[in-house]
C-alpha positions as a Python dict, from the first residue, in 0.01 Angstrom:
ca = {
    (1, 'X'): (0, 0, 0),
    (2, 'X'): (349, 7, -141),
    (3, 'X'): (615, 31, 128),
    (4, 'X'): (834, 331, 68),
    (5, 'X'): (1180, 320, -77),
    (6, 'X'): (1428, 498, 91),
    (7, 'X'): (1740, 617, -75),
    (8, 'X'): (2005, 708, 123),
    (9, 'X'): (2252, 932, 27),
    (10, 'X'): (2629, 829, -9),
    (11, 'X'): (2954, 977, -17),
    (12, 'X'): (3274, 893, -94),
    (13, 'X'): (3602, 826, 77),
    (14, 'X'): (3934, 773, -77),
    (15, 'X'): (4263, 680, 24),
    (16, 'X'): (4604, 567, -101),
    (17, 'X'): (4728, 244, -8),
    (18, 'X'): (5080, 48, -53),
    (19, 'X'): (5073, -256, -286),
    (20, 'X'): (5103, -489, 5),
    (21, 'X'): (4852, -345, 189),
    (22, 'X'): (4641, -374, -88),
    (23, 'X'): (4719, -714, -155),
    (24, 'X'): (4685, -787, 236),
    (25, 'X'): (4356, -654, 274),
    (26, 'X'): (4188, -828, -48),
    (27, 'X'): (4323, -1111, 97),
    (28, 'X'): (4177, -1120, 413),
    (29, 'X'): (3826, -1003, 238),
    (30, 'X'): (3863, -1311, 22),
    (31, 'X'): (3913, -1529, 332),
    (32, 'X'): (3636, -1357, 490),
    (33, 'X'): (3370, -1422, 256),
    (34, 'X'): (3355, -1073, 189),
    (35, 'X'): (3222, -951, -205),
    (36, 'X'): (3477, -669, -220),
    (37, 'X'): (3754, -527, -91),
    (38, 'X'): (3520, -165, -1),
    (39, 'X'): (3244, -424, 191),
    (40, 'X'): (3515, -541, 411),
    (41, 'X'): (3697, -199, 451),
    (42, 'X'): (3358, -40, 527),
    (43, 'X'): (3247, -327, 795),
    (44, 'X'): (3611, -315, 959),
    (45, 'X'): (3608, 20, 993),
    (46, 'X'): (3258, 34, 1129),
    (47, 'X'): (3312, -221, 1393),
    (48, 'X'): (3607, -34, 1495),
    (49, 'X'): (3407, 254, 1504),
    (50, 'X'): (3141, 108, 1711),
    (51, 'X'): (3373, 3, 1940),
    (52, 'X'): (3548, 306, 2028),
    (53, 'X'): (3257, 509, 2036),
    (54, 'X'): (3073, 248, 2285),
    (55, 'X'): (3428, 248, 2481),
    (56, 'X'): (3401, 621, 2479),
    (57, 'X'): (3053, 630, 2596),
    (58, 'X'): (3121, 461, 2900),
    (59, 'X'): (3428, 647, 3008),
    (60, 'X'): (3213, 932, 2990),
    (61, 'X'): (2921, 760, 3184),
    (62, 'X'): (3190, 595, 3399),
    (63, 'X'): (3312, 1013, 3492),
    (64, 'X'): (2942, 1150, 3565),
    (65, 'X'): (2917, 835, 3786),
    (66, 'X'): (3198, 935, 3988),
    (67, 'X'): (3103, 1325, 4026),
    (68, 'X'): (2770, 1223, 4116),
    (69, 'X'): (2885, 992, 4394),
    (70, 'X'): (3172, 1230, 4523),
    (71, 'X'): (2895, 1505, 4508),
    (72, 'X'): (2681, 1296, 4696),
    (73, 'X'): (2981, 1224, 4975),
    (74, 'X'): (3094, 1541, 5008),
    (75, 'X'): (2790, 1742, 4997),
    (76, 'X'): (2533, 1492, 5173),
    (77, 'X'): (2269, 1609, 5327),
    (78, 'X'): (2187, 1517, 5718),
    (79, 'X'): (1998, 1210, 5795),
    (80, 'X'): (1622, 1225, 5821),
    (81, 'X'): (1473, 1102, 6143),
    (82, 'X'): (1381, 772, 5983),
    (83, 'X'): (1769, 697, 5910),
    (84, 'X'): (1880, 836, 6258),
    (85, 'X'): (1651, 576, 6376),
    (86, 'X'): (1761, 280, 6153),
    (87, 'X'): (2126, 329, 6214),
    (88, 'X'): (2063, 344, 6613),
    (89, 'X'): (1868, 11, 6573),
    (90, 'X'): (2138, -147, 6354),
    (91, 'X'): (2413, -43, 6588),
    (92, 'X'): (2215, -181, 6926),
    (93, 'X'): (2155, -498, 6681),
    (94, 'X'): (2520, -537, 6646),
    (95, 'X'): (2633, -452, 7016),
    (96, 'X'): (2428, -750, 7116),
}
């Protein structure tokens, strides 16, 4: 069986540059081993992207963390029996 081709469907983004910057980024795709100017725009700008949305990701994770611990402070509920118990026996353990 022939394995399906996928096509996947592009758009396009433009954008004016100055002649230096131009120059500057060809430049640095040259150096980089990159085939064109567009591969190395599109891999910069995806890295970047990556980046900040990872960076994002765990600020937001990082937040929730913190409301669910605070919750958990704040709003805790009594100890079971079991605790009670442990906490007794770890404070006669220390008073030894």
């Amino acid at each position: 069986m022939a394995a399906k081709e996928f096509k996947q469907e592009k758009a396009r983004f433009d954008t004016r540059l100055s002649k230096e910057q131009k120059m500057f980024f060809e430049r640095a795709a040259r150096l980089g081993g990159y085939r064109s100017l567009t591969d190395f725009v599109v891999m910069a700008v995806q890295e970047k992207a990556k980046e900040i949305i990872v960076e994002s990701e765990q600020i937001i994770a990082s937040k929730k963390d913190s409301e669910i611990f605070f919750e958990a402070i704040t709003n805790s509920s009594k100890p079971n029996q079991k605790l009670a118990e442990a906490a007794n026996d770890y404070k006669a353990l220390l008073s030894k």
